[in-house]
Biotite code that builds the C-alpha atoms (Angstrom):
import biotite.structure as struc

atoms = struc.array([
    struc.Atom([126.655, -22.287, 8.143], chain_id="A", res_id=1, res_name="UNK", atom_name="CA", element="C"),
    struc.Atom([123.706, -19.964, 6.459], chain_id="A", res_id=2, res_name="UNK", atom_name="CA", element="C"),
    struc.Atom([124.323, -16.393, 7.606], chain_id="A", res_id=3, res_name="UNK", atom_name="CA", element="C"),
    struc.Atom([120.792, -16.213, 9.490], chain_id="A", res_id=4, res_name="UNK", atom_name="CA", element="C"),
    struc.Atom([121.206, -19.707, 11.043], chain_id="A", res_id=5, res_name="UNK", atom_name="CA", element="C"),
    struc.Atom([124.804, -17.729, 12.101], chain_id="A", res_id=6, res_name="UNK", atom_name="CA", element="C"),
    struc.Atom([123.258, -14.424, 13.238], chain_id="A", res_id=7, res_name="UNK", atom_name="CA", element="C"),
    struc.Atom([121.044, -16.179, 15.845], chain_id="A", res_id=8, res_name="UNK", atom_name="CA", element="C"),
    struc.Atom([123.421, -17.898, 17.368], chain_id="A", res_id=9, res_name="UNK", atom_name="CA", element="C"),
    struc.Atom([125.533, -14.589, 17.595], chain_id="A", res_id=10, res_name="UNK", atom_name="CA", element="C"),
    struc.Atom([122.273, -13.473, 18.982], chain_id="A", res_id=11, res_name="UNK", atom_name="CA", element="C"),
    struc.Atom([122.010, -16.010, 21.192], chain_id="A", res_id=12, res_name="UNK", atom_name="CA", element="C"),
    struc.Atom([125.270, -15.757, 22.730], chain_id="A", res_id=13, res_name="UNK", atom_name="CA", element="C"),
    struc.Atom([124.922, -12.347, 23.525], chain_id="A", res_id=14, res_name="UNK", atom_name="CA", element="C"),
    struc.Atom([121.899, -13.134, 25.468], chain_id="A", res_id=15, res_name="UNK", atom_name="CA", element="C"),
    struc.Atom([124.047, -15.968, 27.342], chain_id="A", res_id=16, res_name="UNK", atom_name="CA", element="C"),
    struc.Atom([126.876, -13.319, 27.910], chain_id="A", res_id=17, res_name="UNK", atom_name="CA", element="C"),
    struc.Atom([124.479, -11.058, 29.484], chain_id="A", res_id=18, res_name="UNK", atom_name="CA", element="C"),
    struc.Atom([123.334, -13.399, 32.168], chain_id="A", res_id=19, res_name="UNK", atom_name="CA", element="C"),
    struc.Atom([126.399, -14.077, 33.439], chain_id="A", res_id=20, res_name="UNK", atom_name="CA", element="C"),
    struc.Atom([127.173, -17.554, 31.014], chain_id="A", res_id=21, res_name="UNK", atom_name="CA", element="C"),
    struc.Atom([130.914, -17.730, 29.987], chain_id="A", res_id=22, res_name="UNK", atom_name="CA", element="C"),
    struc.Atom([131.226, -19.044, 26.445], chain_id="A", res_id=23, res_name="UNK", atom_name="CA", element="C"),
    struc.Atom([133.405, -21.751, 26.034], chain_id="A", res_id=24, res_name="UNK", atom_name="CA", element="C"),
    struc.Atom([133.310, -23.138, 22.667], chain_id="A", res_id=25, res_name="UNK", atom_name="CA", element="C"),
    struc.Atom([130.997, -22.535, 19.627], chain_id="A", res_id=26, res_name="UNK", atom_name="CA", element="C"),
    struc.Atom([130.069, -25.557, 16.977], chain_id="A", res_id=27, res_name="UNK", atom_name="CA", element="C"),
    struc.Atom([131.843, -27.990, 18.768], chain_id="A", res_id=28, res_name="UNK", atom_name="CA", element="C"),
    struc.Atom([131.673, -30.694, 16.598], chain_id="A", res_id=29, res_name="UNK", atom_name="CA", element="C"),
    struc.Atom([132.134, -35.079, 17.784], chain_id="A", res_id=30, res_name="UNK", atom_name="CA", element="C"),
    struc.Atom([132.304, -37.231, 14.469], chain_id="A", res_id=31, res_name="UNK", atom_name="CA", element="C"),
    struc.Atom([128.898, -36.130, 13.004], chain_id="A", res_id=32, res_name="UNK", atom_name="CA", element="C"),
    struc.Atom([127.014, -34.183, 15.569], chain_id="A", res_id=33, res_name="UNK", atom_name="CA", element="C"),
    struc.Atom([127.508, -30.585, 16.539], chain_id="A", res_id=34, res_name="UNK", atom_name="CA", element="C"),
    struc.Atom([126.803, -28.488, 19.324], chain_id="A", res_id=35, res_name="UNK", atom_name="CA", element="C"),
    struc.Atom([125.924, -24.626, 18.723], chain_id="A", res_id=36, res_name="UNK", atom_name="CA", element="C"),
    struc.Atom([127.328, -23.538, 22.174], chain_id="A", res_id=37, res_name="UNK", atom_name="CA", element="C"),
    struc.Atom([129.112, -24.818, 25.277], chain_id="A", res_id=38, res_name="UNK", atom_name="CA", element="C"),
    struc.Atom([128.604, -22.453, 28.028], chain_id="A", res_id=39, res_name="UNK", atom_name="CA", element="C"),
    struc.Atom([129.701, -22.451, 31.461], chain_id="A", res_id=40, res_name="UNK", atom_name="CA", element="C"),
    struc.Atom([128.173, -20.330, 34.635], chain_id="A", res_id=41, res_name="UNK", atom_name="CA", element="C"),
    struc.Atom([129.640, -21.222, 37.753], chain_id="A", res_id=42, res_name="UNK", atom_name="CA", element="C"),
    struc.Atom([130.168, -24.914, 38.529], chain_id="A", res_id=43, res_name="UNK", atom_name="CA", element="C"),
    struc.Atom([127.639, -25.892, 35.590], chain_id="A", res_id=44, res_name="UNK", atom_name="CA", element="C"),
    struc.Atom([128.478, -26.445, 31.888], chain_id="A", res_id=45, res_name="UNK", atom_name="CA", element="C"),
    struc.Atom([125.608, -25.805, 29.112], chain_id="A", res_id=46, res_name="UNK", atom_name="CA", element="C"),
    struc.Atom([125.145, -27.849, 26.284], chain_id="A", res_id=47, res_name="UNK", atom_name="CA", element="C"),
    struc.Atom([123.162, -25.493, 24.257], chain_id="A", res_id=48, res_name="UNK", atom_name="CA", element="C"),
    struc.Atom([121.402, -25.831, 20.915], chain_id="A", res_id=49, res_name="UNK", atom_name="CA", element="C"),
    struc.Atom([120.187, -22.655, 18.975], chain_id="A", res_id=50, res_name="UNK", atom_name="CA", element="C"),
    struc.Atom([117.099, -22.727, 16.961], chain_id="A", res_id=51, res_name="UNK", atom_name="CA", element="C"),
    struc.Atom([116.415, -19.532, 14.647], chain_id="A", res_id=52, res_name="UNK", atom_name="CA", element="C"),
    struc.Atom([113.422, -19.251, 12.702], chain_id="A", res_id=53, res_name="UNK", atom_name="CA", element="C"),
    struc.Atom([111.686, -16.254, 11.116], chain_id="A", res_id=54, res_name="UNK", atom_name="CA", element="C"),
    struc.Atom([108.063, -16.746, 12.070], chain_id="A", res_id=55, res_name="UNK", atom_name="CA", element="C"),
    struc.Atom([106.008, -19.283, 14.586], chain_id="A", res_id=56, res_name="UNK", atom_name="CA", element="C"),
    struc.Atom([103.712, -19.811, 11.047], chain_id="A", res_id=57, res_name="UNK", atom_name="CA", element="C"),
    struc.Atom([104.954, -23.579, 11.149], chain_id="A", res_id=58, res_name="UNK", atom_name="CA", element="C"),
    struc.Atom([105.669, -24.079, 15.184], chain_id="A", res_id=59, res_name="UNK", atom_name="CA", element="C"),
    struc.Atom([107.850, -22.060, 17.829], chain_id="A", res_id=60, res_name="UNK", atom_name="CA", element="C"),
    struc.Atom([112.099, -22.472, 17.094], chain_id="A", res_id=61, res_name="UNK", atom_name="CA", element="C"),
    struc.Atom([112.471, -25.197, 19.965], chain_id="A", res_id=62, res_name="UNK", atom_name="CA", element="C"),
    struc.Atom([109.611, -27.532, 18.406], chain_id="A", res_id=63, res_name="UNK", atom_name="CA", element="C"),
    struc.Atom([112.259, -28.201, 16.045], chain_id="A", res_id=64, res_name="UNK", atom_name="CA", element="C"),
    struc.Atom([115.171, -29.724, 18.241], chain_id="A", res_id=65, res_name="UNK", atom_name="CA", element="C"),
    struc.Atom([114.021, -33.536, 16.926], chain_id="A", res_id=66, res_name="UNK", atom_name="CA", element="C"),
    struc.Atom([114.767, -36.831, 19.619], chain_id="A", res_id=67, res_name="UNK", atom_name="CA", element="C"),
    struc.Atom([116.881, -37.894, 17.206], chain_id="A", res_id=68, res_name="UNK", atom_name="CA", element="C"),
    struc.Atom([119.274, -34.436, 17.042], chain_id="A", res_id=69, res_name="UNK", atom_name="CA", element="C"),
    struc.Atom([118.504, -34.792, 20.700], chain_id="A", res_id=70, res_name="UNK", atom_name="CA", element="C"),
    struc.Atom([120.766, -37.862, 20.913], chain_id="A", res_id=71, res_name="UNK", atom_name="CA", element="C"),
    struc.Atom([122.922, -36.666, 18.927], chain_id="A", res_id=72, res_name="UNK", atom_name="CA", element="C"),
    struc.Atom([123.683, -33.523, 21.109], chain_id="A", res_id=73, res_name="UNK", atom_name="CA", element="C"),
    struc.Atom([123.778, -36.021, 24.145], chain_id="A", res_id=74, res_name="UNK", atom_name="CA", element="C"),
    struc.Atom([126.973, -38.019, 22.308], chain_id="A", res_id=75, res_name="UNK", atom_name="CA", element="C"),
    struc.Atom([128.913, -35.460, 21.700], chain_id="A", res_id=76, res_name="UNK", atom_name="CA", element="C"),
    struc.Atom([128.114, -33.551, 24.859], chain_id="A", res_id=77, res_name="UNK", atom_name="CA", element="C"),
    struc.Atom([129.656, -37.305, 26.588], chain_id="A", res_id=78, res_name="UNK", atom_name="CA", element="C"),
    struc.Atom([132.524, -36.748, 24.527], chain_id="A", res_id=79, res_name="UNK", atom_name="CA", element="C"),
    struc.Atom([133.574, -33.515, 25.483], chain_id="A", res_id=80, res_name="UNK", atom_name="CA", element="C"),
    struc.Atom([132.809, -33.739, 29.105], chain_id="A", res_id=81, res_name="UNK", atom_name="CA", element="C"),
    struc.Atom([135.175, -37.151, 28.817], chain_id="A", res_id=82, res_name="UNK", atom_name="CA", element="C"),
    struc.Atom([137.946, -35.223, 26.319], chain_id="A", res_id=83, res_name="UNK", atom_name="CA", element="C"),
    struc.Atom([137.964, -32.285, 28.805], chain_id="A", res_id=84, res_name="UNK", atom_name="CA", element="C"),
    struc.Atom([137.605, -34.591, 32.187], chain_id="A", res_id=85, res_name="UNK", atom_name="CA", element="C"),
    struc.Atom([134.625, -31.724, 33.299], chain_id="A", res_id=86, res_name="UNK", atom_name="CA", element="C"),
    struc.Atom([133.714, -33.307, 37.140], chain_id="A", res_id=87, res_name="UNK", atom_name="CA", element="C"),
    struc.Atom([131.188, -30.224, 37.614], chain_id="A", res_id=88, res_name="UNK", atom_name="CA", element="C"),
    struc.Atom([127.194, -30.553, 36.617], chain_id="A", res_id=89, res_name="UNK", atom_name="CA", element="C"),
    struc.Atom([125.954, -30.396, 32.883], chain_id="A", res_id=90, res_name="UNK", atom_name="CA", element="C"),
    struc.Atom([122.820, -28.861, 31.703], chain_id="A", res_id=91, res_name="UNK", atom_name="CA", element="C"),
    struc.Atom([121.141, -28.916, 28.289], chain_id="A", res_id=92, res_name="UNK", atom_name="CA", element="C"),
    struc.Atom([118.764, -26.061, 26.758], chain_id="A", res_id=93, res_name="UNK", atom_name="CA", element="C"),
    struc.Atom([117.684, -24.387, 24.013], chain_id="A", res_id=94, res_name="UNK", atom_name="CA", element="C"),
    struc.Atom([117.975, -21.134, 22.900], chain_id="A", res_id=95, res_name="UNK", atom_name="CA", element="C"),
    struc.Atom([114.988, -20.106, 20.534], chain_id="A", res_id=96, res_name="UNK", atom_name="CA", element="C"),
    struc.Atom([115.554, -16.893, 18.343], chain_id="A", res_id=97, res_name="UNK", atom_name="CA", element="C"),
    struc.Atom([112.614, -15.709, 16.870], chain_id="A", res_id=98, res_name="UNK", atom_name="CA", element="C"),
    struc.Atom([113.528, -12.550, 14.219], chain_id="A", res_id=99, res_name="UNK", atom_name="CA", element="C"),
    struc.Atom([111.272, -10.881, 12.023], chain_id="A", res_id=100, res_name="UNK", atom_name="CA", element="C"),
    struc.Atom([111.225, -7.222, 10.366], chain_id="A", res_id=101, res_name="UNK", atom_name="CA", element="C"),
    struc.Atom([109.758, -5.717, 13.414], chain_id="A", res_id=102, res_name="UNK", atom_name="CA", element="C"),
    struc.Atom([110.813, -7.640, 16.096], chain_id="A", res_id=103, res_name="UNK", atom_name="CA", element="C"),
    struc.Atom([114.177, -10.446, 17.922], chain_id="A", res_id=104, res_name="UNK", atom_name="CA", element="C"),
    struc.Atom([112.572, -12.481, 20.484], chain_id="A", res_id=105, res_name="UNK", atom_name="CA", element="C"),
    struc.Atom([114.960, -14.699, 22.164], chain_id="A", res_id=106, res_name="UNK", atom_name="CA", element="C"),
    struc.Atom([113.865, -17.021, 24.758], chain_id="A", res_id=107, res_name="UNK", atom_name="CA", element="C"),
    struc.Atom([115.941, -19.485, 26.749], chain_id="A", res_id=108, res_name="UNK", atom_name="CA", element="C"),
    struc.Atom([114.616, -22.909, 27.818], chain_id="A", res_id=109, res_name="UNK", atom_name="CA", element="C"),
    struc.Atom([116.961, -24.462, 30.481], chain_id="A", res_id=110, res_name="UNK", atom_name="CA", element="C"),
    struc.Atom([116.936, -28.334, 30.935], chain_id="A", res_id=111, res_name="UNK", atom_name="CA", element="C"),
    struc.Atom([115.165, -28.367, 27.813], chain_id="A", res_id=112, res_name="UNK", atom_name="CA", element="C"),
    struc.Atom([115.836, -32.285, 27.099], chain_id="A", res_id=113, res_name="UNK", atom_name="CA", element="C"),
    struc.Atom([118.371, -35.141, 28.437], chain_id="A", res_id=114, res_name="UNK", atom_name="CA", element="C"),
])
């Protein structure tokens, strides 16, 4: 993983942690998707894809979440709630990490697709 593609997810579990999200597993990977972050907060497990980008010069970080990687994300989230028999209520979002030299903007999008 690129180091900046690796900072905002750092970045973006920190958020997570500091509204009260428990995080379970990071780049959980099913044959050849991969999900950034599984999070759990109460009786609800996140599915969570992280989008970092460095400017909005070519669209905002979770314009870039395609249907296809969509799908993808959906799989592999089946798969682990199957693997790990989860019987509670799954969410997806996306976490958007915006950094530039003056400023981190992190915004998170809950039931951002399924």
């Amino acid at each position: 993983m690129q180091t900046f593609g690796k900072k905002g997810e750092d970045l973006a579990c920190s958020f997570l942690q500091s509204h009260g999200y428990e995080i379970v597993v990071r780049n959980f990977r099913h044959k050849k998707s991969e999900i950034d972050v599984i999070c759990r907060k109460d009786n609800l497990l996140v599915f969570v894809e992280v989008k970092t980008r460095r400017s909005v010069e070519f669209g905002f970080p979770e314009e870039f979440v395609s249907q296809n990687q969509q799908k993808a994300i959906i799989r592999a989230a089946e798969n682990y709630v199957i693997e790990h028999a989860w019987k509670g209520d799954i969410r997806f979002d996306i976490v958007a990490v915006l950094i530039n030299k003056e400023t981190t903007d992190i915004e998170h999008l809950k039931d951002a697709f399924y």
